[in-house]
KEVEXLUM-976880 format. One line per 8 residues: number of its first residue (from 1); for each residue x, y, z of C-alpha. Coordinates in nm, 2 decimals. Each point is the difference from the previous one (the first is absolute). Example, Ala and Ser with C-alpha at 12.3 -4.5 7.8 and 13.67 -1.06 7.14 Angstrom:
1 = 1.23,-0.45,0.78; 0.14,0.34,-0.07
END
This chain:
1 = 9.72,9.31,9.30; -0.20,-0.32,0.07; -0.23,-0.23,-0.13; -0.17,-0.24,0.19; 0.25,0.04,0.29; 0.32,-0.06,-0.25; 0.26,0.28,-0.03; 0.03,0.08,-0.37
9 = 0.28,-0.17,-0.08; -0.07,-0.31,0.14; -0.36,-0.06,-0.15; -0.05,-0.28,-0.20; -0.26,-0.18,-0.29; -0.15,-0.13,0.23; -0.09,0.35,0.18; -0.13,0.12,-0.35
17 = -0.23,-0.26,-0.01; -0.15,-0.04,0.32; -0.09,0.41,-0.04; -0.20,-0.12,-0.32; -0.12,-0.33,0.22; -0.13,0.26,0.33; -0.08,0.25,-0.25; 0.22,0.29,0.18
25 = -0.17,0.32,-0.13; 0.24,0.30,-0.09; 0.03,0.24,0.32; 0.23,0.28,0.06; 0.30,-0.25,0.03; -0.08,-0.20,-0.32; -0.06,0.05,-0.33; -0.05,-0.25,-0.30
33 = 0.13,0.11,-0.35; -0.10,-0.21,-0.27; 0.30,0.18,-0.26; 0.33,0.14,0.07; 0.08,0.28,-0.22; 0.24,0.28,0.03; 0.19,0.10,-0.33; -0.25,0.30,-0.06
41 = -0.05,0.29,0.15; -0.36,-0.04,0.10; 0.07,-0.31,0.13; 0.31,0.07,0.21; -0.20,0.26,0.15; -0.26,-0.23,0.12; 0.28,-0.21,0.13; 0.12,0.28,0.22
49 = -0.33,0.11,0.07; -0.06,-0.35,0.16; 0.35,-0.07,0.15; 0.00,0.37,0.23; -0.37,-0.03,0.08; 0.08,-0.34,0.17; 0.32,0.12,0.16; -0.18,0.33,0.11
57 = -0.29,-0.20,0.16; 0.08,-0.35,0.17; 0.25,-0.16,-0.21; -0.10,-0.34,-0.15; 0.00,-0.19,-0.29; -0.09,0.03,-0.38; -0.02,-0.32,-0.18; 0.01,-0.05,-0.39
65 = -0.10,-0.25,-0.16; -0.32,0.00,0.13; -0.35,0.00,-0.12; -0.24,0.16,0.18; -0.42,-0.12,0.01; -0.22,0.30,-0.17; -0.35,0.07,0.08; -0.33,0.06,-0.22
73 = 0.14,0.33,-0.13; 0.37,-0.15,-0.13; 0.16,0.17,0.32; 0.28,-0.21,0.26; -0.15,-0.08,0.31; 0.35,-0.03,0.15; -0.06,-0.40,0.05; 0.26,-0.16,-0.18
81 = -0.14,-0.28,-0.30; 0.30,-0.13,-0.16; 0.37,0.00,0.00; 0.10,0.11,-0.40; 0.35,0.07,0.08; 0.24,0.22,-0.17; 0.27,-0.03,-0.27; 0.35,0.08,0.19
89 = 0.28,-0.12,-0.19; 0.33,0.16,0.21; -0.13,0.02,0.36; 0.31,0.14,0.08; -0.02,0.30,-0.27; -0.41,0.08,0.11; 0.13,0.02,0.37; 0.25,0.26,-0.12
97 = -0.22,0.16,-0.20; -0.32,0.06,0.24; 0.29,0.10,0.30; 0.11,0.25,-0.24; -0.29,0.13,-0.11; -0.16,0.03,0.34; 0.30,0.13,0.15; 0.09,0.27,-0.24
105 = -0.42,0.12,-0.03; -0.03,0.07,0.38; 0.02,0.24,0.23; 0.13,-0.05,0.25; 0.12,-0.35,-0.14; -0.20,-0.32,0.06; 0.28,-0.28,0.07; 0.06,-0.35,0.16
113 = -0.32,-0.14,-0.25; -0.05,-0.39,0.00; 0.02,-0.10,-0.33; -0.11,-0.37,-0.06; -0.07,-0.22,-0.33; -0.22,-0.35,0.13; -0.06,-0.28,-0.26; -0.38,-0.11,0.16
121 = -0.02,-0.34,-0.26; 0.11,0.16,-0.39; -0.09,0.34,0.06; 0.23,0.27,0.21; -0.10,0.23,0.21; 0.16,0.32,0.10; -0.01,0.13,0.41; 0.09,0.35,0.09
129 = 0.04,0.06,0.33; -0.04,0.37,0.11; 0.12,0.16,0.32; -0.19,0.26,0.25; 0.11,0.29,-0.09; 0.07,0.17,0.40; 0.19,0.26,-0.08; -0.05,0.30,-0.27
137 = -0.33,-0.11,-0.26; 0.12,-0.10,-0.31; -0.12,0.21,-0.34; 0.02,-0.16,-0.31; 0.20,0.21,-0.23; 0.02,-0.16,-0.35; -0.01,0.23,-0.30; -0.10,0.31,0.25
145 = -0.28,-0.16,0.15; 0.06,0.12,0.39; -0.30,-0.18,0.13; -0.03,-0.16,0.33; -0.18,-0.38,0.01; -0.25,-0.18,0.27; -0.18,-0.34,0.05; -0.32,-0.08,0.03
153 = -0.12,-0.39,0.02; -0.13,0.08,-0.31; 0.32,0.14,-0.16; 0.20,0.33,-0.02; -0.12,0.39,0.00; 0.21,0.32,-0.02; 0.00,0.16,0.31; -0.14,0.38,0.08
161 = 0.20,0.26,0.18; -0.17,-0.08,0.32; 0.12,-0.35,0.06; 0.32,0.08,-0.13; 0.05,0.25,0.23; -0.11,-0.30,0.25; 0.28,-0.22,-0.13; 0.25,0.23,0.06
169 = -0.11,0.04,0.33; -0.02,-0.36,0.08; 0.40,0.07,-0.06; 0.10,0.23,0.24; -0.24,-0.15,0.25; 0.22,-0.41,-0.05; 0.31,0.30,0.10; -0.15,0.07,0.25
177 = -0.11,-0.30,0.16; 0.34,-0.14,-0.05; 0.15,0.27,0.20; -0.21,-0.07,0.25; 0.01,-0.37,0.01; 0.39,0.02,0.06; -0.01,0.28,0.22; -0.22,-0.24,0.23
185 = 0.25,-0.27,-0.06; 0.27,0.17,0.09; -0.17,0.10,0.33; -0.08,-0.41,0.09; 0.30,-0.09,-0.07; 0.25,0.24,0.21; -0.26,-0.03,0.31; 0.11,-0.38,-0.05
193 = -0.41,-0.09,-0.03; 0.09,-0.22,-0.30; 0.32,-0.17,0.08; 0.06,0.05,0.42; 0.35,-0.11,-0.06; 0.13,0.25,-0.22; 0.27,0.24,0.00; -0.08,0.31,-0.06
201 = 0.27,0.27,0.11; 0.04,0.12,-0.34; -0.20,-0.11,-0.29; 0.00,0.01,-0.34; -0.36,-0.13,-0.24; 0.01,-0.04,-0.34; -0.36,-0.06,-0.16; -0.19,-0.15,-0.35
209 = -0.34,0.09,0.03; -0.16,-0.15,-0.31; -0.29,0.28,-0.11; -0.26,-0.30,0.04; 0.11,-0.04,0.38; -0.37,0.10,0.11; -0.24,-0.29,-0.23; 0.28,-0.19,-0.02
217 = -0.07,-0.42,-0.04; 0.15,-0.11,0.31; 0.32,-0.19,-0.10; 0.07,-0.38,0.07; 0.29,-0.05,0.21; -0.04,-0.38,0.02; 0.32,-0.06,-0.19; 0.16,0.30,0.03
225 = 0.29,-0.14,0.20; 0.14,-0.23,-0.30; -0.10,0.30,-0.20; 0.12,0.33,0.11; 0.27,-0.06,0.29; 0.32,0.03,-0.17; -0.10,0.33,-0.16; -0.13,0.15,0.32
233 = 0.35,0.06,0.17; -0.04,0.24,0.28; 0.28,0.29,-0.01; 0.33,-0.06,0.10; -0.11,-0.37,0.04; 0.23,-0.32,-0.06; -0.24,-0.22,0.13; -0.38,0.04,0.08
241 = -0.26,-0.21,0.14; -0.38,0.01,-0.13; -0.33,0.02,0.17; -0.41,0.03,-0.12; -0.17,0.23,0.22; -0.35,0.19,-0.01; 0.16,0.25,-0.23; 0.12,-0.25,-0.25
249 = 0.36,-0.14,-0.05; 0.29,0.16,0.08; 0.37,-0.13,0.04; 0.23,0.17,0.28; 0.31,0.00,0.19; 0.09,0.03,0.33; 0.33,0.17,0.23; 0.24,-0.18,0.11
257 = -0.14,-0.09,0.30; -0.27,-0.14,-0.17; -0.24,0.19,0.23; -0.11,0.26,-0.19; -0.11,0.07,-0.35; 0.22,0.24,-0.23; -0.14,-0.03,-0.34; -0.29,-0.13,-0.17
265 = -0.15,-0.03,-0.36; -0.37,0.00,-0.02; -0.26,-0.08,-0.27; -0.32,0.08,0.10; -0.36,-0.18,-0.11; -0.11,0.29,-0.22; 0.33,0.04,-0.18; 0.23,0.24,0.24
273 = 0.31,-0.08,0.01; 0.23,0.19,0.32; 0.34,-0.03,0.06; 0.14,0.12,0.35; 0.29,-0.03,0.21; 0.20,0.16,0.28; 0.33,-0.16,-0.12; 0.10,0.30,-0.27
281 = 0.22,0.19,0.32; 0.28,-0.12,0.14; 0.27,0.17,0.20; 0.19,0.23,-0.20; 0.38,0.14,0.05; -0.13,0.35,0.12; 0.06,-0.12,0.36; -0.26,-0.33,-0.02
289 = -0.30,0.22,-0.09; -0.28,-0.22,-0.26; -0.01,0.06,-0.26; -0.09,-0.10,-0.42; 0.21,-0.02,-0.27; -0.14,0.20,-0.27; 0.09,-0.21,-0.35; -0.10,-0.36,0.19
297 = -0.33,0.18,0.10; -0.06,0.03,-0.39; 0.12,-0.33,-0.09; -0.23,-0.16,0.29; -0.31,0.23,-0.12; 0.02,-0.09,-0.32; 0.07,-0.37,0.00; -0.29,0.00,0.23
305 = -0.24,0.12,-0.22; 0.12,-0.17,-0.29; -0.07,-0.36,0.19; -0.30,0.15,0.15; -0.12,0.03,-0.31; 0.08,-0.29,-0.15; -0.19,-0.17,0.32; -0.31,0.17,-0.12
313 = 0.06,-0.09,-0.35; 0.01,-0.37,0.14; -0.33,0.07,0.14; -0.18,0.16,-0.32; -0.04,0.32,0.17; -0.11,0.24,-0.25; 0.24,0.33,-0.05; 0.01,0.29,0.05
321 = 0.14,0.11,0.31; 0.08,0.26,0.30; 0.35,-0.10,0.12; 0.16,0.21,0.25; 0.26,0.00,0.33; -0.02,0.17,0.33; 0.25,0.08,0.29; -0.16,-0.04,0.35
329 = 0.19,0.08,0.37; 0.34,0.09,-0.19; 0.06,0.41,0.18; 0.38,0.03,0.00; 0.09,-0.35,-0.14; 0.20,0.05,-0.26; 0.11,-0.01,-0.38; 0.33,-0.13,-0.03
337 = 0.19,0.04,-0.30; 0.28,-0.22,-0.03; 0.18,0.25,-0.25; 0.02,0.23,0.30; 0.13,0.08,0.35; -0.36,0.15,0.03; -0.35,-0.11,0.03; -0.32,0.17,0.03
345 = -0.31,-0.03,0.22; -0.36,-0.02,-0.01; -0.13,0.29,0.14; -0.38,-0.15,0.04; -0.12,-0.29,0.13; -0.15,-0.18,-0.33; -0.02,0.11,-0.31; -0.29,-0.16,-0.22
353 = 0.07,0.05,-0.37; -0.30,0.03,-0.28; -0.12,-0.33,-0.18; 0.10,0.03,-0.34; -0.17,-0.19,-0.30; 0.12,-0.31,-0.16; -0.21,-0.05,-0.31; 0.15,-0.37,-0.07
361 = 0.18,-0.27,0.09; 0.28,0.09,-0.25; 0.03,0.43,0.23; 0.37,0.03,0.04; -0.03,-0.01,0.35; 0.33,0.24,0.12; -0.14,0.23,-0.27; -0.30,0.05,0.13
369 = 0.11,0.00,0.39; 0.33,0.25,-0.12; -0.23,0.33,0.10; -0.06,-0.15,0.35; 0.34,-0.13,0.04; 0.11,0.38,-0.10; -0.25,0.14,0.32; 0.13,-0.21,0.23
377 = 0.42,0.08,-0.11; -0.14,0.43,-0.07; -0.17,-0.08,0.41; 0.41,-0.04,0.07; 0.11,0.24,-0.18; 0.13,-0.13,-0.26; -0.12,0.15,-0.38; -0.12,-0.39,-0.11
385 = 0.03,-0.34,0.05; 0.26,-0.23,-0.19; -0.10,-0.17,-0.29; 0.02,-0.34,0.12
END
Protein backbone atom coordinates (compact mmCIF):
# COMPACT_ATOMS: atom_id res chain seq x y z
CA UNK A 1 0.00 0.00 0.00
CA UNK A 2 2.73 2.48 -1.06
CA UNK A 3 3.75 4.63 -3.60
CA UNK A 4 6.98 5.99 -3.86
CA UNK A 5 7.80 5.02 -0.23
CA UNK A 6 4.37 6.89 1.15
CA UNK A 7 1.80 4.86 2.98
CA UNK A 8 -1.53 5.35 1.14
CA UNK A 9 -3.00 7.58 3.12
CA UNK A 10 -0.44 9.93 3.55
CA UNK A 11 0.49 10.44 -0.31
CA UNK A 12 0.29 13.62 -1.68
CA UNK A 13 -0.02 15.79 -5.37
CA UNK A 14 3.04 16.07 -5.26
CA UNK A 15 3.60 12.05 -5.19
CA UNK A 16 1.18 11.92 -8.30
CA UNK A 17 3.22 13.95 -10.15
CA UNK A 18 6.64 13.07 -9.57
CA UNK A 19 5.33 9.25 -10.81
CA UNK A 20 4.30 11.05 -14.12
CA UNK A 21 7.87 13.21 -13.81
CA UNK A 22 10.14 9.52 -13.24
CA UNK A 23 7.77 7.89 -15.33
CA UNK A 24 6.99 4.98 -12.69
CA UNK A 25 5.71 2.12 -14.99
CA UNK A 26 2.66 -0.01 -13.65
CA UNK A 27 4.08 -3.20 -11.70
CA UNK A 28 2.42 -5.66 -9.64
CA UNK A 29 1.95 -2.97 -6.86
CA UNK A 30 0.59 -0.21 -9.17
CA UNK A 31 -1.78 0.31 -11.44
CA UNK A 32 -2.96 3.53 -13.38
CA UNK A 33 -6.78 3.88 -14.26
CA UNK A 34 -7.59 6.52 -16.53
CA UNK A 35 -11.77 6.19 -15.45
CA UNK A 36 -13.53 5.14 -12.39
CA UNK A 37 -16.60 3.41 -13.02
CA UNK A 38 -18.62 1.02 -10.98
CA UNK A 39 -22.54 1.44 -11.24
CA UNK A 40 -22.76 -1.47 -13.90
CA UNK A 41 -22.36 -4.77 -13.59
CA UNK A 42 -19.55 -5.34 -16.04
CA UNK A 43 -17.83 -2.70 -14.58
CA UNK A 44 -18.10 -3.60 -10.88
CA UNK A 45 -16.78 -6.83 -11.87
CA UNK A 46 -13.60 -5.43 -13.29
CA UNK A 47 -13.38 -3.45 -10.10
CA UNK A 48 -13.36 -6.58 -8.04
CA UNK A 49 -11.45 -8.38 -10.49
CA UNK A 50 -8.61 -5.73 -9.96
CA UNK A 51 -9.02 -4.98 -6.15
CA UNK A 52 -8.59 -9.24 -5.12
CA UNK A 53 -5.94 -9.71 -7.69
CA UNK A 54 -3.87 -7.00 -6.02
CA UNK A 55 -4.72 -8.15 -2.43
CA UNK A 56 -4.08 -11.85 -3.49
CA UNK A 57 -0.58 -11.01 -5.02
CA UNK A 58 1.56 -8.14 -3.24
CA UNK A 59 -0.85 -5.52 -2.20
CA UNK A 60 -0.30 -2.10 -3.75
CA UNK A 61 -1.87 0.70 -5.16
CA UNK A 62 -4.42 1.47 -8.04
CA UNK A 63 -4.59 4.96 -9.02
CA UNK A 64 -7.43 6.70 -11.06
CA UNK A 65 -7.30 9.45 -12.63
CA UNK A 66 -4.61 8.52 -14.60
CA UNK A 67 -3.64 8.30 -18.22
CA UNK A 68 -1.55 5.88 -19.26
CA UNK A 69 1.15 6.31 -22.66
CA UNK A 70 -0.04 3.70 -25.60
CA UNK A 71 2.08 2.30 -28.13
CA UNK A 72 1.92 1.96 -32.10
CA UNK A 73 -0.99 -0.53 -31.79
CA UNK A 74 -3.39 1.85 -29.35
CA UNK A 75 -2.36 -0.52 -26.30
CA UNK A 76 -1.04 1.05 -22.52
CA UNK A 77 2.39 0.55 -22.00
CA UNK A 78 1.82 0.86 -18.20
CA UNK A 79 3.92 4.42 -18.27
CA UNK A 80 1.78 6.88 -17.03
CA UNK A 81 1.20 10.26 -19.65
CA UNK A 82 -1.17 12.48 -18.00
CA UNK A 83 -3.12 13.05 -14.95
CA UNK A 84 -7.13 13.44 -16.29
CA UNK A 85 -8.59 13.11 -13.02
CA UNK A 86 -11.97 11.92 -12.05
CA UNK A 87 -15.38 13.53 -11.16
CA UNK A 88 -16.01 12.73 -7.30
CA UNK A 89 -18.49 14.91 -5.94
CA UNK A 90 -19.19 13.27 -2.10
CA UNK A 91 -15.80 11.66 -1.18
CA UNK A 92 -17.31 10.64 1.75
CA UNK A 93 -20.35 8.63 0.00
CA UNK A 94 -17.63 6.93 -2.92
CA UNK A 95 -15.53 5.72 0.20
CA UNK A 96 -18.71 4.11 1.50
CA UNK A 97 -19.63 2.86 -1.52
CA UNK A 98 -16.37 1.06 -2.92
CA UNK A 99 -15.87 -0.39 1.12
CA UNK A 100 -19.28 -1.79 0.62
CA UNK A 101 -18.98 -3.10 -2.52
CA UNK A 102 -15.62 -4.76 -2.00
CA UNK A 103 -16.52 -6.02 1.29
CA UNK A 104 -19.85 -7.59 0.57
CA UNK A 105 -18.29 -9.24 -3.16
CA UNK A 106 -15.48 -11.16 -1.40
CA UNK A 107 -14.68 -14.12 -0.06
CA UNK A 108 -13.23 -14.22 2.40
CA UNK A 109 -13.67 -10.31 2.82
CA UNK A 110 -11.04 -7.83 1.67
CA UNK A 111 -10.96 -5.11 4.56
CA UNK A 112 -8.73 -2.21 6.03
CA UNK A 113 -8.50 -0.64 2.08
CA UNK A 114 -6.85 2.98 1.92
CA UNK A 115 -9.17 4.99 0.22
CA UNK A 116 -7.70 8.45 -0.80
CA UNK A 117 -9.12 11.49 -3.09
CA UNK A 118 -5.76 13.99 -4.02
CA UNK A 119 -6.39 17.36 -5.76
CA UNK A 120 -2.82 17.28 -8.09
CA UNK A 121 -3.51 21.23 -9.50
CA UNK A 122 -7.62 21.17 -10.76
CA UNK A 123 -7.94 17.69 -11.33
CA UNK A 124 -8.50 14.80 -8.42
CA UNK A 125 -7.20 11.84 -8.24
CA UNK A 126 -8.34 8.76 -6.51
CA UNK A 127 -5.63 6.20 -4.48
CA UNK A 128 -6.60 2.80 -3.30
CA UNK A 129 -4.52 1.30 -1.24
CA UNK A 130 -4.75 -2.60 -1.19
CA UNK A 131 -3.45 -4.94 1.51
CA UNK A 132 -1.50 -8.51 1.21
CA UNK A 133 -3.83 -10.74 1.43
CA UNK A 134 -1.73 -13.48 4.15
CA UNK A 135 -4.28 -15.41 5.17
CA UNK A 136 -7.05 -17.37 3.11
CA UNK A 137 -6.99 -16.02 -1.02
CA UNK A 138 -9.62 -13.90 -1.62
CA UNK A 139 -12.40 -14.99 -4.56
CA UNK A 140 -14.30 -12.47 -6.05
CA UNK A 141 -17.92 -13.32 -5.80
CA UNK A 142 -20.14 -10.69 -7.37
CA UNK A 143 -23.24 -11.81 -9.24
CA UNK A 144 -21.88 -15.70 -8.88
CA UNK A 145 -18.67 -15.15 -10.32
CA UNK A 146 -16.40 -17.46 -7.75
CA UNK A 147 -13.25 -16.67 -9.42
CA UNK A 148 -9.94 -16.31 -7.82
CA UNK A 149 -7.55 -13.02 -9.07
CA UNK A 150 -3.49 -12.60 -9.60
CA UNK A 151 -0.96 -9.92 -10.68
CA UNK A 152 1.22 -9.72 -13.18
CA UNK A 153 3.38 -6.37 -13.85
CA UNK A 154 1.39 -6.31 -16.68
CA UNK A 155 -1.97 -6.61 -14.91
CA UNK A 156 -4.43 -9.31 -13.53
CA UNK A 157 -5.16 -13.10 -14.75
CA UNK A 158 -7.56 -15.73 -13.30
CA UNK A 159 -5.71 -18.22 -11.57
CA UNK A 160 -5.71 -22.26 -12.52
CA UNK A 161 -6.30 -24.93 -10.00
CA UNK A 162 -2.64 -25.53 -9.61
CA UNK A 163 -1.60 -22.18 -8.15
CA UNK A 164 -4.55 -22.09 -6.21
CA UNK A 165 -3.96 -25.07 -4.67
CA UNK A 166 -0.27 -23.22 -4.10
CA UNK A 167 -2.05 -20.34 -2.40
CA UNK A 168 -3.68 -22.24 -0.06
CA UNK A 169 -0.77 -23.90 0.82
CA UNK A 170 1.30 -20.85 1.31
CA UNK A 171 -1.50 -20.62 4.31
CA UNK A 172 -0.98 -23.41 6.29
CA UNK A 173 2.74 -23.17 5.71
CA UNK A 174 2.61 -18.89 7.44
CA UNK A 175 0.67 -21.53 10.44
CA UNK A 176 3.15 -23.22 10.51
CA UNK A 177 6.03 -21.15 10.62
CA UNK A 178 4.34 -19.08 13.32
CA UNK A 179 4.15 -22.07 15.50
CA UNK A 180 7.51 -22.51 15.12
CA UNK A 181 8.82 -19.12 15.50
CA UNK A 182 7.13 -18.90 19.03
CA UNK A 183 7.93 -22.25 20.04
CA UNK A 184 11.67 -21.05 19.52
CA UNK A 185 10.92 -17.95 21.45
CA UNK A 186 9.53 -19.36 24.16
CA UNK A 187 12.65 -21.63 24.44
CA UNK A 188 15.27 -18.25 24.46
CA UNK A 189 13.40 -16.70 26.68
CA UNK A 190 12.88 -19.32 29.81
CA UNK A 191 16.68 -20.41 29.32
CA UNK A 192 17.09 -16.52 30.14
CA UNK A 193 19.38 -16.25 26.56
CA UNK A 194 17.32 -13.04 25.82
CA UNK A 195 16.89 -11.18 29.05
CA UNK A 196 19.65 -12.91 31.77
CA UNK A 197 17.78 -11.23 34.45
CA UNK A 198 14.49 -12.59 34.25
CA UNK A 199 12.21 -14.37 36.39
CA UNK A 200 11.04 -17.22 35.19
CA UNK A 201 9.53 -19.69 37.89
CA UNK A 202 6.31 -19.62 36.37
CA UNK A 203 5.46 -17.96 33.12
CA UNK A 204 2.78 -17.02 31.25
CA UNK A 205 3.24 -15.58 27.04
CA UNK A 206 0.79 -14.13 25.24
CA UNK A 207 1.67 -13.57 21.39
CA UNK A 208 0.46 -11.35 18.05
CA UNK A 209 2.17 -12.78 15.31
CA UNK A 210 1.17 -10.67 12.28
CA UNK A 211 0.84 -13.37 9.13
CA UNK A 212 3.60 -11.11 7.34
CA UNK A 213 6.09 -11.75 10.39
CA UNK A 214 8.44 -13.67 7.83
CA UNK A 215 9.04 -10.57 4.70
CA UNK A 216 8.07 -8.30 7.04
CA UNK A 217 9.62 -4.39 6.41
CA UNK A 218 11.65 -4.06 9.44
CA UNK A 219 9.83 -1.48 11.65
CA UNK A 220 11.36 1.92 12.72
CA UNK A 221 11.61 2.18 16.40
CA UNK A 222 13.39 5.64 16.31
CA UNK A 223 10.39 7.24 18.03
CA UNK A 224 8.76 4.57 19.42
CA UNK A 225 9.27 5.70 22.99
CA UNK A 226 7.07 9.05 22.64
CA UNK A 227 4.95 6.80 20.55
CA UNK A 228 4.04 3.54 21.97
CA UNK A 229 5.09 3.57 25.83
CA UNK A 230 1.91 4.36 27.58
CA UNK A 231 0.04 1.65 25.70
CA UNK A 232 2.70 -1.04 26.28
CA UNK A 233 1.93 -1.55 30.08
CA UNK A 234 3.47 -4.85 31.19
CA UNK A 235 0.89 -7.04 33.37
CA UNK A 236 0.08 -6.32 36.71
CA UNK A 237 2.33 -3.13 36.19
CA UNK A 238 1.74 0.39 37.91
CA UNK A 239 4.82 1.66 36.67
CA UNK A 240 7.32 0.48 33.96
CA UNK A 241 10.47 1.55 32.63
CA UNK A 242 11.42 1.24 28.74
CA UNK A 243 14.45 -0.01 26.93
CA UNK A 244 15.55 -0.54 22.84
CA UNK A 245 17.33 -3.60 22.51
CA UNK A 246 18.46 -5.93 19.42
CA UNK A 247 14.91 -7.27 19.38
CA UNK A 248 13.26 -3.91 19.12
CA UNK A 249 11.49 -1.87 21.92
CA UNK A 250 10.05 -3.20 24.71
CA UNK A 251 8.85 -1.54 28.11
CA UNK A 252 9.18 -3.68 31.49
CA UNK A 253 8.98 -3.83 35.07
CA UNK A 254 10.99 -4.99 37.68
CA UNK A 255 10.46 -6.86 41.56
CA UNK A 256 10.61 -5.08 44.27
CA UNK A 257 14.02 -5.52 44.79
CA UNK A 258 14.61 -4.02 41.68
CA UNK A 259 17.03 -6.97 40.79
CA UNK A 260 15.20 -8.96 38.71
CA UNK A 261 12.75 -8.62 35.86
CA UNK A 262 9.02 -9.81 36.33
CA UNK A 263 7.22 -8.62 33.37
CA UNK A 264 7.84 -7.26 30.01
CA UNK A 265 6.03 -6.11 26.82
CA UNK A 266 7.81 -6.57 23.62
CA UNK A 267 7.41 -5.37 19.99
CA UNK A 268 9.56 -6.95 17.82
CA UNK A 269 11.23 -5.44 14.34
CA UNK A 270 9.08 -7.61 12.09
CA UNK A 271 5.75 -6.91 13.81
CA UNK A 272 5.58 -9.57 16.95
CA UNK A 273 4.31 -8.34 19.60
CA UNK A 274 4.87 -10.81 23.20
CA UNK A 275 3.63 -10.21 26.35
CA UNK A 276 5.20 -12.27 29.40
CA UNK A 277 5.39 -12.15 33.00
CA UNK A 278 5.91 -14.29 36.08
CA UNK A 279 3.89 -11.89 38.26
CA UNK A 280 0.18 -13.60 37.51
CA UNK A 281 0.85 -16.06 40.96
CA UNK A 282 0.85 -15.02 44.18
CA UNK A 283 0.36 -16.85 47.43
CA UNK A 284 -2.99 -17.98 47.82
CA UNK A 285 -5.05 -18.90 51.21
CA UNK A 286 -4.69 -22.71 50.61
CA UNK A 287 -1.86 -22.66 53.13
CA UNK A 288 0.59 -19.95 50.96
CA UNK A 289 0.63 -22.20 47.83
CA UNK A 290 0.93 -19.75 44.26
CA UNK A 291 -1.27 -19.47 42.64
CA UNK A 292 -3.71 -17.35 39.69
CA UNK A 293 -6.80 -15.90 39.97
CA UNK A 294 -8.88 -17.08 37.20
CA UNK A 295 -11.27 -13.89 36.19
CA UNK A 296 -8.01 -11.33 36.62
CA UNK A 297 -6.17 -13.87 34.21
CA UNK A 298 -8.93 -12.91 31.66
CA UNK A 299 -9.10 -9.39 32.33
CA UNK A 300 -5.06 -9.16 32.05
CA UNK A 301 -5.15 -11.44 28.66
CA UNK A 302 -7.46 -9.49 27.16
CA UNK A 303 -6.58 -5.97 27.91
CA UNK A 304 -3.17 -7.19 26.76
CA UNK A 305 -4.08 -7.90 23.46
CA UNK A 306 -6.39 -5.19 22.99
CA UNK A 307 -3.21 -2.64 23.63
CA UNK A 308 -1.04 -4.92 21.88
CA UNK A 309 -2.94 -4.45 19.15
CA UNK A 310 -3.46 -1.13 19.15
CA UNK A 311 0.62 -0.86 19.38
CA UNK A 312 0.73 -2.48 16.03
CA UNK A 313 -2.00 -0.45 14.68
CA UNK A 314 0.42 2.57 15.71
CA UNK A 315 2.97 0.92 13.71
CA UNK A 316 0.86 0.19 10.38
CA UNK A 317 1.25 -3.37 10.75
CA UNK A 318 -0.99 -5.03 8.41
CA UNK A 319 -3.77 -7.59 9.93
CA UNK A 320 -4.52 -10.42 10.14
CA UNK A 321 -3.19 -12.22 12.97
CA UNK A 322 -2.29 -15.47 15.11
CA UNK A 323 -2.79 -14.38 18.76
CA UNK A 324 -2.46 -16.92 21.41
CA UNK A 325 -1.28 -17.55 25.29
CA UNK A 326 0.73 -20.24 26.93
CA UNK A 327 1.39 -21.55 30.54
CA UNK A 328 5.13 -22.55 31.12
CA UNK A 329 6.64 -24.23 34.69
CA UNK A 330 3.08 -23.91 36.43
CA UNK A 331 2.71 -28.23 37.80
CA UNK A 332 0.56 -27.90 40.94
CA UNK A 333 0.29 -24.00 41.11
CA UNK A 334 -2.97 -23.35 41.30
CA UNK A 335 -6.43 -21.81 40.11
CA UNK A 336 -7.95 -20.07 42.77
CA UNK A 337 -11.34 -19.20 42.72
CA UNK A 338 -12.31 -16.50 45.06
CA UNK A 339 -16.04 -17.76 45.08
CA UNK A 340 -14.70 -20.88 46.67
CA UNK A 341 -12.95 -22.55 49.64
CA UNK A 342 -11.37 -24.61 46.81
CA UNK A 343 -8.92 -24.18 44.07
CA UNK A 344 -7.59 -26.43 41.48
CA UNK A 345 -4.16 -27.37 40.10
CA UNK A 346 -2.26 -27.70 37.00
CA UNK A 347 -1.49 -31.04 36.57
CA UNK A 348 1.23 -30.39 33.69
CA UNK A 349 3.98 -28.28 33.52
CA UNK A 350 2.89 -25.80 30.56
CA UNK A 351 0.12 -25.80 28.67
CA UNK A 352 0.54 -24.02 25.14
CA UNK A 353 -2.83 -23.17 23.59
CA UNK A 354 -3.58 -23.03 19.59
CA UNK A 355 -3.07 -19.55 17.77
CA UNK A 356 -6.36 -18.59 16.78
CA UNK A 357 -7.07 -16.11 13.75
CA UNK A 358 -7.94 -12.53 14.07
CA UNK A 359 -8.97 -11.45 10.63
CA UNK A 360 -8.99 -7.45 11.64
CA UNK A 361 -8.34 -4.99 13.83
CA UNK A 362 -12.06 -4.54 14.72
CA UNK A 363 -11.99 -9.28 16.05
CA UNK A 364 -13.68 -9.06 19.33
CA UNK A 365 -10.76 -10.15 21.06
CA UNK A 366 -12.43 -12.27 24.23
CA UNK A 367 -14.68 -13.77 21.55
CA UNK A 368 -12.22 -15.17 19.72
CA UNK A 369 -9.78 -16.23 22.82
CA UNK A 370 -13.31 -17.62 24.74
CA UNK A 371 -12.51 -21.41 23.25
CA UNK A 372 -8.99 -21.21 24.66
CA UNK A 373 -9.91 -19.61 27.82
CA UNK A 374 -12.69 -22.69 27.98
CA UNK A 375 -9.40 -25.42 27.58
CA UNK A 376 -7.59 -24.02 30.05
CA UNK A 377 -10.93 -23.72 32.87
CA UNK A 378 -12.22 -27.71 31.17
CA UNK A 379 -7.92 -28.63 32.02
CA UNK A 380 -9.33 -27.76 35.85
CA UNK A 381 -12.15 -29.34 35.63
CA UNK A 382 -14.40 -27.00 35.33
CA UNK A 383 -17.23 -27.34 32.20
CA UNK A 384 -16.11 -23.59 30.83
CA UNK A 385 -14.63 -20.50 31.51
CA UNK A 386 -16.60 -17.33 32.75
CA UNK A 387 -17.73 -14.94 30.47
CA UNK A 388 -15.73 -12.12 31.39
Amino acid sequence: MYILGQRADKTTGDDINRLLSNQIQESKVLDYKRDFHISKDKDKKEFLFDISAMYNTDGGCIIYGIEEEKDANNQNTGKPLSITGIQIENSDKLIQQIEDVVKNCTEPSINHLIIREIEVGDQKVLVIGIPKGLGLPSMVTYNQTNKFFKRRNSGKYAVDVYELNQMFMQNQVLKEKATDFRKKRIDTVLSQKSIPNLKVDTSLFIHIIPFGFMDYQILDFSTAENRLTTKMRPIHSNGWDKMYNIDGFATFTTAYDRQSIVSYNQIFRNGVYEVYSSDLFYETRHNNQLGFDGISMIEEIKRSAEEGLFVLNEMNVEPPFLISFSFHNVKDKLMDNQRSIYARRFRQDEIIFPLILFPTYESNIGELLKPNFDILWQSFGFSKSPDV
